[in-house]
PDB file of N, CA, C and O in Angstrom:
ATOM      1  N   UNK A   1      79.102  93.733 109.674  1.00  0.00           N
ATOM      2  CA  UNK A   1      80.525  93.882 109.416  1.00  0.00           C
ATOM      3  C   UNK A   1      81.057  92.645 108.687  1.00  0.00           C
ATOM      4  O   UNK A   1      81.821  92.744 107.727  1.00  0.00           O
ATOM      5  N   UNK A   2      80.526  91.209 109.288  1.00  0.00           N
ATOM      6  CA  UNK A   2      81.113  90.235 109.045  1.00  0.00           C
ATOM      7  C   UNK A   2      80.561  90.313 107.054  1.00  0.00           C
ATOM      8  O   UNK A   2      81.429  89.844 106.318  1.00  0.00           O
ATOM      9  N   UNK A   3      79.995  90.547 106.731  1.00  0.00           N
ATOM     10  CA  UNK A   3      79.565  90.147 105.470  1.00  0.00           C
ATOM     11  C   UNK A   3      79.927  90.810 104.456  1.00  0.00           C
ATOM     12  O   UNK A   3      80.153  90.381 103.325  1.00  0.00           O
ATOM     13  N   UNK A   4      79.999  92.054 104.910  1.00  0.00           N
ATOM     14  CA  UNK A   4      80.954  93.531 104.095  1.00  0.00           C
ATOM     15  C   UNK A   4      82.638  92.862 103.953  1.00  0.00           C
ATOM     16  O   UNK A   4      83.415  93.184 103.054  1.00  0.00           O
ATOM     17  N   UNK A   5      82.837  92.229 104.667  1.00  0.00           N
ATOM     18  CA  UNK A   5      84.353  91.901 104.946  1.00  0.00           C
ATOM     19  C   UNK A   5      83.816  90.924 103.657  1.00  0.00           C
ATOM     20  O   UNK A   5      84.014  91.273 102.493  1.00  0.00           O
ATOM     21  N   UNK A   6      83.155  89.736 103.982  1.00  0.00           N
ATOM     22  CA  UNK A   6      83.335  88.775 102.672  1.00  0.00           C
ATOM     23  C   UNK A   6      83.121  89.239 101.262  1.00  0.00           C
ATOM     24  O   UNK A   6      83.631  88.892 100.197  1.00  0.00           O
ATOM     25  N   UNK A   7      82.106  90.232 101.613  1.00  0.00           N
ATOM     26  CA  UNK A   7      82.361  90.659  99.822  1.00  0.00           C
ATOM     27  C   UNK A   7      83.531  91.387  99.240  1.00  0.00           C
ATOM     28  O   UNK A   7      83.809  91.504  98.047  1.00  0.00           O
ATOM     29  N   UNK A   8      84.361  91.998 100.593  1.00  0.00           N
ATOM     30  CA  UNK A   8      85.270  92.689 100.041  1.00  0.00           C
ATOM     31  C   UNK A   8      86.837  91.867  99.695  1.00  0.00           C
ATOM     32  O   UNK A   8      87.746  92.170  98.922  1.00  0.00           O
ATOM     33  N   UNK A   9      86.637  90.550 100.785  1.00  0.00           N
ATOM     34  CA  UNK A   9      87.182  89.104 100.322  1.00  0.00           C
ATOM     35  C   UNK A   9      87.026  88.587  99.591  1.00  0.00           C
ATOM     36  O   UNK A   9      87.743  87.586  99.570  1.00  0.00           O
ATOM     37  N   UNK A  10      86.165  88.714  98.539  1.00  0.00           N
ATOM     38  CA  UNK A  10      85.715  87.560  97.578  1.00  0.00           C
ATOM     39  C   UNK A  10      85.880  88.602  96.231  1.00  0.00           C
ATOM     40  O   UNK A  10      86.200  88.028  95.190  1.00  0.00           O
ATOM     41  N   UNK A  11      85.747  89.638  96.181  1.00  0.00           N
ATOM     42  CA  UNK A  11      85.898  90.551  94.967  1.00  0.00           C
ATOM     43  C   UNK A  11      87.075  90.098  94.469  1.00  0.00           C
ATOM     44  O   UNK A  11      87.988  89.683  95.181  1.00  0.00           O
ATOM     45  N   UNK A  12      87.115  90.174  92.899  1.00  0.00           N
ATOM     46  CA  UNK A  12      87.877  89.631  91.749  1.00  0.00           C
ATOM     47  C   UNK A  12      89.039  90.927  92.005  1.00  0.00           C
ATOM     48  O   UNK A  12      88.703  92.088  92.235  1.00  0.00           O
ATOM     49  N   UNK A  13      90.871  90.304  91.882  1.00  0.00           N
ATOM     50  CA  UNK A  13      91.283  91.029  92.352  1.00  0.00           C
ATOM     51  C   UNK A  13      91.796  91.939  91.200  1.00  0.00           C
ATOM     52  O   UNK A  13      91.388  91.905  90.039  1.00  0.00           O
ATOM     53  N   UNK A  14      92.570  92.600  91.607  1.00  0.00           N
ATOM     54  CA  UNK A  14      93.533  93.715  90.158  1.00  0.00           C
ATOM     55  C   UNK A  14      92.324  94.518  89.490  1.00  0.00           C
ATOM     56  O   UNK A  14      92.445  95.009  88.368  1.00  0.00           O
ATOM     57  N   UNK A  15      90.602  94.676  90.595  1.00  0.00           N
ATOM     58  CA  UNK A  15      90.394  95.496  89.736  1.00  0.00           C
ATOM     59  C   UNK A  15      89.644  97.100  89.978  1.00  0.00           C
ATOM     60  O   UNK A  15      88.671  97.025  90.728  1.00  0.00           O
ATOM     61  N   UNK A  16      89.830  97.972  89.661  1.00  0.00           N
ATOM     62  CA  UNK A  16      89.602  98.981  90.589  1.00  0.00           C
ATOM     63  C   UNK A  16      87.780  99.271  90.779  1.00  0.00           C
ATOM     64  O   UNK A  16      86.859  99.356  89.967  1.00  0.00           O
ATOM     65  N   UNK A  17      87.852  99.344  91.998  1.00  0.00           N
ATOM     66  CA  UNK A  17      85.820  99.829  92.286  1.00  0.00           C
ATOM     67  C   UNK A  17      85.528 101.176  91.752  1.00  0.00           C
ATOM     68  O   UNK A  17      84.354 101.487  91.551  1.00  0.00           O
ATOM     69  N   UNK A  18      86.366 101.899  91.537  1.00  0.00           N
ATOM     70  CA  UNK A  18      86.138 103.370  91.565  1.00  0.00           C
ATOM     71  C   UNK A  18      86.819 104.323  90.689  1.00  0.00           C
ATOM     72  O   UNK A  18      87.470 103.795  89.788  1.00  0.00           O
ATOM     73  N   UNK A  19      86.825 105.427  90.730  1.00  0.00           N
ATOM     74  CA  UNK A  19      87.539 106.614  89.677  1.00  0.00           C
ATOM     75  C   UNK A  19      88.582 106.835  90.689  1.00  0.00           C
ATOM     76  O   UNK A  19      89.417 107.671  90.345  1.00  0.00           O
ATOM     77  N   UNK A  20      88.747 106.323  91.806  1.00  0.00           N
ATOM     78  CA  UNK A  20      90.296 106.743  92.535  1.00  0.00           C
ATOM     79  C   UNK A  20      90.800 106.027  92.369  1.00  0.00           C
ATOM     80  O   UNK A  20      91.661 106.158  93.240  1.00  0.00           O
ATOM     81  N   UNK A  21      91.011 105.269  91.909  1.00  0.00           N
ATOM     82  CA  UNK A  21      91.918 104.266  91.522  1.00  0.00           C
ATOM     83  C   UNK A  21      92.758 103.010  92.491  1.00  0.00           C
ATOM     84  O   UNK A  21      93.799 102.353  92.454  1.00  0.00           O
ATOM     85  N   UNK A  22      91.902 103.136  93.093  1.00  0.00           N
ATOM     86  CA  UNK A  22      92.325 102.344  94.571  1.00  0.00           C
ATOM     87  C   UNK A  22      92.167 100.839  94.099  1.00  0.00           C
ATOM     88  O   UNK A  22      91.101 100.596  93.534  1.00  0.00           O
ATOM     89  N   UNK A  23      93.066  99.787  94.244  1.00  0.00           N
ATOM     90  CA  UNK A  23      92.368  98.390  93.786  1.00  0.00           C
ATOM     91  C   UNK A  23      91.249  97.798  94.466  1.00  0.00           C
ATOM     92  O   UNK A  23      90.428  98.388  95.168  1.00  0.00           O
ATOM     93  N   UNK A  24      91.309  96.183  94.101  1.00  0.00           N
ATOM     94  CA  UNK A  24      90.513  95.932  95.490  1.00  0.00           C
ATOM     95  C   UNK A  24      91.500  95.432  96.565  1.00  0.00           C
ATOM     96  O   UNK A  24      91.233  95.480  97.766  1.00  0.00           O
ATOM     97  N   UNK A  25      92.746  94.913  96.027  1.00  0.00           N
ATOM     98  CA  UNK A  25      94.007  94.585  96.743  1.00  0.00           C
ATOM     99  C   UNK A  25      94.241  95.532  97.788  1.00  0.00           C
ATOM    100  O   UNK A  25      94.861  94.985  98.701  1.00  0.00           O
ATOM    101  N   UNK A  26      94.021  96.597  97.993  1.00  0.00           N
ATOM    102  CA  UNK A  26      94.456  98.042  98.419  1.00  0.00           C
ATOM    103  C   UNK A  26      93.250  97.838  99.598  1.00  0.00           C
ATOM    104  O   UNK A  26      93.467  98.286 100.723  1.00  0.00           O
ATOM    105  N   UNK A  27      92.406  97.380  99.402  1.00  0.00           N
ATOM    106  CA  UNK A  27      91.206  97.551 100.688  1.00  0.00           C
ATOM    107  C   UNK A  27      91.447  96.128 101.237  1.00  0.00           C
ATOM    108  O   UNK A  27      91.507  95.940 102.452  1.00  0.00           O
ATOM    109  N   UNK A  28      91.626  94.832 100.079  1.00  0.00           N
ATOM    110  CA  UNK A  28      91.654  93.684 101.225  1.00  0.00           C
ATOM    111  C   UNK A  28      92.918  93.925 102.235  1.00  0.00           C
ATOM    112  O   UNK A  28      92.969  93.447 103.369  1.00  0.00           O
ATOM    113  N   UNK A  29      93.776  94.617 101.732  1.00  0.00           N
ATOM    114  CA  UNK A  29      95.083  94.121 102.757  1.00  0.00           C
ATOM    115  C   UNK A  29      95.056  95.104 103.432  1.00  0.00           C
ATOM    116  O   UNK A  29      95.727  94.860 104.435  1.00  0.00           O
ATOM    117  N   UNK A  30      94.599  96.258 103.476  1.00  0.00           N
ATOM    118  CA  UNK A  30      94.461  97.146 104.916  1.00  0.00           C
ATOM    119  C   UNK A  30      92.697  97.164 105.741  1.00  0.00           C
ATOM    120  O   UNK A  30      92.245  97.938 106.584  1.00  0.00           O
ATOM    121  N   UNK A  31      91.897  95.658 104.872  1.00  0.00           N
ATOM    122  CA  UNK A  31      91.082  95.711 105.945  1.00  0.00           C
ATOM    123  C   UNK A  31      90.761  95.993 107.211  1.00  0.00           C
ATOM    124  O   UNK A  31      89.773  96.567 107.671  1.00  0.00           O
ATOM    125  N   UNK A  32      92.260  95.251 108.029  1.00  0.00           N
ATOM    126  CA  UNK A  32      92.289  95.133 109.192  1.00  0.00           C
ATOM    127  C   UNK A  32      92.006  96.366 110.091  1.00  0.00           C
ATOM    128  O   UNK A  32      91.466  96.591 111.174  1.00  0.00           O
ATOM    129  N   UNK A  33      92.724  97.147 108.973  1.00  0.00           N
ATOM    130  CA  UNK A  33      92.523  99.084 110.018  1.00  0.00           C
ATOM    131  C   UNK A  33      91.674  99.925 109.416  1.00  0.00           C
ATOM    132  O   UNK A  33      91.779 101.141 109.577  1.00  0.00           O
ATOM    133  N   UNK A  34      90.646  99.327 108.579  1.00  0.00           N
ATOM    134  CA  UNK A  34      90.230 100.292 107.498  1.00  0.00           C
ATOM    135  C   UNK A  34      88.926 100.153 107.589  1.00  0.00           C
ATOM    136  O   UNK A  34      88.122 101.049 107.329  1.00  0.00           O
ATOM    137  N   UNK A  35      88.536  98.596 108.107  1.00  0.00           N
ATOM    138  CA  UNK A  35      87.456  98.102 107.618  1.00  0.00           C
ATOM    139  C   UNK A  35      85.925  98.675 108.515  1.00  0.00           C
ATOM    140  O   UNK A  35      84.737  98.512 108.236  1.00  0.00           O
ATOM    141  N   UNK A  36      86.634  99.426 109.729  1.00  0.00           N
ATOM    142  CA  UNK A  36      85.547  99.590 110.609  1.00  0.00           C
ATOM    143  C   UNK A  36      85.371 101.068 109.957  1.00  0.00           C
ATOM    144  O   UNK A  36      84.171 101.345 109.984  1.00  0.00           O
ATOM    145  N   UNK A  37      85.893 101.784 109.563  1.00  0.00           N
ATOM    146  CA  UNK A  37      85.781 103.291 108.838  1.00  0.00           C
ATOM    147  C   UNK A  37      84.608 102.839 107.768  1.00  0.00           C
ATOM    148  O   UNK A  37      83.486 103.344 107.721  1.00  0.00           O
ATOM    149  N   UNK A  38      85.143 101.691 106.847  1.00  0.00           N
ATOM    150  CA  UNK A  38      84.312 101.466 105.508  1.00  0.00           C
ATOM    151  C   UNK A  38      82.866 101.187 106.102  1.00  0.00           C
ATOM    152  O   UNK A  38      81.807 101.770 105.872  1.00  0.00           O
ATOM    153  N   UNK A  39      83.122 100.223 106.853  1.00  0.00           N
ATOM    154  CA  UNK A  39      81.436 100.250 107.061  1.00  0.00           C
ATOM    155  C   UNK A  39      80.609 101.443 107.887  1.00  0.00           C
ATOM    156  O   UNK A  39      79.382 101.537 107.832  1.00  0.00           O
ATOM    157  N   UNK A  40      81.372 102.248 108.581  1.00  0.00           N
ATOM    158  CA  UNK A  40      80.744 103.095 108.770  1.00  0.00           C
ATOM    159  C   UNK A  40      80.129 104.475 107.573  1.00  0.00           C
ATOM    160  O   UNK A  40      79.085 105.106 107.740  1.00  0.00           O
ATOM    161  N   UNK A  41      80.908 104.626 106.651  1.00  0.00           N
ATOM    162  CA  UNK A  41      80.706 105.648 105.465  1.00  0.00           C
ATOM    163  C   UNK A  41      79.289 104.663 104.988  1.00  0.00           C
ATOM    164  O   UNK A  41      78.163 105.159 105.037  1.00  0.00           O
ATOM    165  N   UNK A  42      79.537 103.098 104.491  1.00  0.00           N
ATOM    166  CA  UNK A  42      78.321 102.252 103.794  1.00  0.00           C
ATOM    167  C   UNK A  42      77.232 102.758 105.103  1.00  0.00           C
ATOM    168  O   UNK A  42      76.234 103.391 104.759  1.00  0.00           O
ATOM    169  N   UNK A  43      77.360 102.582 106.006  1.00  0.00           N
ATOM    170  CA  UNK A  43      76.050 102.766 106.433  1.00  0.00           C
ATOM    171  C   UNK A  43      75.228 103.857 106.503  1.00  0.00           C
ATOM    172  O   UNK A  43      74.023 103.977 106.281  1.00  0.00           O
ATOM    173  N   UNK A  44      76.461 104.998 107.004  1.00  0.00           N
ATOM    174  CA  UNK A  44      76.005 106.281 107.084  1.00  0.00           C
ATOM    175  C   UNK A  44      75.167 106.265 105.859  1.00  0.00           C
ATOM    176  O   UNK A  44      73.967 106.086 106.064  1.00  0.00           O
ATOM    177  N   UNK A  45      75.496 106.394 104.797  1.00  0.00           N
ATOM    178  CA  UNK A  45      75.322 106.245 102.916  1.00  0.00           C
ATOM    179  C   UNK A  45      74.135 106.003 103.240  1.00  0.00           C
ATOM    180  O   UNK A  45      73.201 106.805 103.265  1.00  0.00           O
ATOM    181  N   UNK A  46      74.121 104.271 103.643  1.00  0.00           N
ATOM    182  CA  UNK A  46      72.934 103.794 103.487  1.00  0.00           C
ATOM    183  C   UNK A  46      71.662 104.224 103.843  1.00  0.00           C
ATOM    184  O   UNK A  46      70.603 104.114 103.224  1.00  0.00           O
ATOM    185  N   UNK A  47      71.958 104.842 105.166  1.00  0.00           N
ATOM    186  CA  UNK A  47      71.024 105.286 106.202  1.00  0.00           C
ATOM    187  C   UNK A  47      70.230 106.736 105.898  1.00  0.00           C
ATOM    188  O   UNK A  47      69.088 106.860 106.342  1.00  0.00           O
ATOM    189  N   UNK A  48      70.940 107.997 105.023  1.00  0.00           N
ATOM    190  CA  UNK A  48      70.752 108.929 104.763  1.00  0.00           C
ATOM    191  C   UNK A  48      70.392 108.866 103.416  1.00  0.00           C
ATOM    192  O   UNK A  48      69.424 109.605 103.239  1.00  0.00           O
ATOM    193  N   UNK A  49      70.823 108.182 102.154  1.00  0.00           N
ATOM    194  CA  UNK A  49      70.300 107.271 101.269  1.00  0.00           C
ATOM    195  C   UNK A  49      70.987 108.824 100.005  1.00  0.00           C
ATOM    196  O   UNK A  49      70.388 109.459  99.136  1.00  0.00           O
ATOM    197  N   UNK A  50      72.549 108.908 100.547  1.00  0.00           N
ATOM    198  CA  UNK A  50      73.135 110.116 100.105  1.00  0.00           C
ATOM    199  C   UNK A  50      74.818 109.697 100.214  1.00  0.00           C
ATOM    200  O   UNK A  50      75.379 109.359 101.256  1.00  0.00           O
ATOM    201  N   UNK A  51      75.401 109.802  98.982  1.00  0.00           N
ATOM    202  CA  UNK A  51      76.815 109.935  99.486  1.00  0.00           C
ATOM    203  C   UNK A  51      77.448 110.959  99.988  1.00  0.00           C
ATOM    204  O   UNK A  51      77.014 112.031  99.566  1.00  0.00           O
ATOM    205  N   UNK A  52      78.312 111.035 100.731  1.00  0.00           N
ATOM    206  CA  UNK A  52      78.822 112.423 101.083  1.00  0.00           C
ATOM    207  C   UNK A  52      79.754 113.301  99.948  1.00  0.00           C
ATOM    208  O   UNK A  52      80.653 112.777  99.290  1.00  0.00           O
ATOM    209  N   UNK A  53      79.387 114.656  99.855  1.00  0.00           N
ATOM    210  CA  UNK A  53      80.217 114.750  98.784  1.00  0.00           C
ATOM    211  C   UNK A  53      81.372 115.018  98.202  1.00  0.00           C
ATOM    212  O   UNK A  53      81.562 115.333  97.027  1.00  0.00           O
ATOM    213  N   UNK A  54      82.461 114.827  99.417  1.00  0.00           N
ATOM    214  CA  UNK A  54      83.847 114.802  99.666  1.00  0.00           C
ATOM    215  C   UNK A  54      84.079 113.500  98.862  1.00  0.00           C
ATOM    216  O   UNK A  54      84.978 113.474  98.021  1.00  0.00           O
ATOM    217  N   UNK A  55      83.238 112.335  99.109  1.00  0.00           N
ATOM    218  CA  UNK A  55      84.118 111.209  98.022  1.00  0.00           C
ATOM    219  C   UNK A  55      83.335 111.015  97.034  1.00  0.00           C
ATOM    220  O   UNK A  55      83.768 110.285  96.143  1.00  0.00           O
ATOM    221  N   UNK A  56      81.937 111.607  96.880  1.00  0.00           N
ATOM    222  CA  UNK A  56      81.394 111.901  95.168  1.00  0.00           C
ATOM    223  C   UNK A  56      82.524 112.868  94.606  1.00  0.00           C
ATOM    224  O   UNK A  56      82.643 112.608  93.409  1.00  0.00           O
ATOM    225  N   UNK A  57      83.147 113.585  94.873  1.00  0.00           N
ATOM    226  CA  UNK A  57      84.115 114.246  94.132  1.00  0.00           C
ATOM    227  C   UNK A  57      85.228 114.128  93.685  1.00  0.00           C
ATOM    228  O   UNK A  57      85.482 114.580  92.568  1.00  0.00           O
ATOM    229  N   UNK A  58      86.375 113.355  94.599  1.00  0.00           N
ATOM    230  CA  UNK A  58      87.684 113.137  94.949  1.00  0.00           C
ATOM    231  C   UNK A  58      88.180 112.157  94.129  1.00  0.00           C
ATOM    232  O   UNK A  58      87.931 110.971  94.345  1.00  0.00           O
ATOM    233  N   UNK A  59      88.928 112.568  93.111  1.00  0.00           N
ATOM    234  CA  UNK A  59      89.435 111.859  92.315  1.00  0.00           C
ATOM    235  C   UNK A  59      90.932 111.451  92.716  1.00  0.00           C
ATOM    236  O   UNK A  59      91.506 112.516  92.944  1.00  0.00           O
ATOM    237  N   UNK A  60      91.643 110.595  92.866  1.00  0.00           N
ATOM    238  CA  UNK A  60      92.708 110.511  93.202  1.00  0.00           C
ATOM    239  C   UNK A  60      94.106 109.402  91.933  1.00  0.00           C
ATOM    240  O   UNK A  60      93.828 108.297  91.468  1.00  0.00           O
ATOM    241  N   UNK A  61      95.074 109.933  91.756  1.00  0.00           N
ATOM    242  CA  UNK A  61      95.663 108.711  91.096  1.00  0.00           C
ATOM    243  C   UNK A  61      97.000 108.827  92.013  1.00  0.00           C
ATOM    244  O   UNK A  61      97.625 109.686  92.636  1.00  0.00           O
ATOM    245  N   UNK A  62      97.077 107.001  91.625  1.00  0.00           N
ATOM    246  CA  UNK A  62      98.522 106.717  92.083  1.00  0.00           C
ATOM    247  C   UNK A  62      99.353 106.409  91.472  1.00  0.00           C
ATOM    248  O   UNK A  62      99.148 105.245  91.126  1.00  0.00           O
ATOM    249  N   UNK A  63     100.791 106.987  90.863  1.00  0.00           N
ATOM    250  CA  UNK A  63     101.694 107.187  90.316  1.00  0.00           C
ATOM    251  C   UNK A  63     102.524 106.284  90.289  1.00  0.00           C
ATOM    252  O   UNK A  63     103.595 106.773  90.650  1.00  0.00           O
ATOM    253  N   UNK A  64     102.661 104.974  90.008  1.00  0.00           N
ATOM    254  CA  UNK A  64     103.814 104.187  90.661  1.00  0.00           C
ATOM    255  C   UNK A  64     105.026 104.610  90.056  1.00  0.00           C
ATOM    256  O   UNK A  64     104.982 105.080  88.919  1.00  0.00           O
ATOM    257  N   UNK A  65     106.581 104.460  90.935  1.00  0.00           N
ATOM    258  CA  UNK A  65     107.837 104.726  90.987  1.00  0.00           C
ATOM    259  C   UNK A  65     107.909 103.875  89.750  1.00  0.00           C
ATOM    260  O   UNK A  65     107.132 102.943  89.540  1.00  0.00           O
ATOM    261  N   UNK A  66     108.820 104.217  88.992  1.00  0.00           N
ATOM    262  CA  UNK A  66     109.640 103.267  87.641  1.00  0.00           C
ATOM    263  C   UNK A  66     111.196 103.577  87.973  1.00  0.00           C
ATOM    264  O   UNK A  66     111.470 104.575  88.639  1.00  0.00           O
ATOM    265  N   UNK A  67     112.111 102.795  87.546  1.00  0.00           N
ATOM    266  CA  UNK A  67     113.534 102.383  88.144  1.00  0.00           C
ATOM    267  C   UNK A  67     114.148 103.448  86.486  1.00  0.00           C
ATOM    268  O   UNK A  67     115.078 104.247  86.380  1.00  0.00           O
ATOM    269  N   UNK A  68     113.352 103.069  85.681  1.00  0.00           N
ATOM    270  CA  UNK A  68     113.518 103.023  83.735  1.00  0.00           C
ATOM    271  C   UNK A  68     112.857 104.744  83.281  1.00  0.00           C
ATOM    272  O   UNK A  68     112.593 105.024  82.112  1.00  0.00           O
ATOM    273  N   UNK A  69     112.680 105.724  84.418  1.00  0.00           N
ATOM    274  CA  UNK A  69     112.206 107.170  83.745  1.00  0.00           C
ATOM    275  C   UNK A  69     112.749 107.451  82.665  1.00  0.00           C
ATOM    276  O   UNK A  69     113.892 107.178  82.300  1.00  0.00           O
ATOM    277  N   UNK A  70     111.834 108.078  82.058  1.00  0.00           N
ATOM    278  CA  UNK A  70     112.452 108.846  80.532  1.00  0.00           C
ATOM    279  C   UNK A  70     111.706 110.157  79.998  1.00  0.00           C
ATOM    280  O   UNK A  70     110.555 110.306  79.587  1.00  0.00           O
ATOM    281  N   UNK A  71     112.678 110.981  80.137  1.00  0.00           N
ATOM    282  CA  UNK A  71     112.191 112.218  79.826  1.00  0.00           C
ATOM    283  C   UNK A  71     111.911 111.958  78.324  1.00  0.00           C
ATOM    284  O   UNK A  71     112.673 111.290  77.626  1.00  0.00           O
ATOM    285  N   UNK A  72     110.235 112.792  77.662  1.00  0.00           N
ATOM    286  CA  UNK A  72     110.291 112.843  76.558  1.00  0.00           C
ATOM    287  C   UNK A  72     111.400 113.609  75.335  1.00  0.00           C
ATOM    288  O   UNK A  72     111.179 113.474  74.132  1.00  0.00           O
TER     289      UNK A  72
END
């Protein structure tokens, strides 16, 4: 656990791991509640030597709010 946490501490920030678009900002700061889930998916992964294919698939984006909308 302890070492999964540092790499996920030490990763360069603003930049996304994945096609969901999640940062790495987004995993360090909800480590705290997140982090025992993550290592369980890495291991499972690891252990079966297979991703599951709910998040080989799942594309997700996040939309941020703008104050400045403009219809085309």
């Amino acid at each position: 656990m302890e070492e999964l946490q540092e790499v996920v501490m030490n990763m360069s920030r603003n930049k996304a791991p994945g096609p969901d678009g999640y940062t790495v900002e987004f995993y360090q700061a909800s480590w705290h509640f997140m982090g025992k889930e993550i290592l369980e998916a890495v291991e499972e992964s690891r252990m079966k030597q297979r991703i599951w294919p709910s998040i080989n698939s799942t594309f997700l984006t996040l939309i941020p709010k703008s104050n400045s909308s403009e219809e085309p």
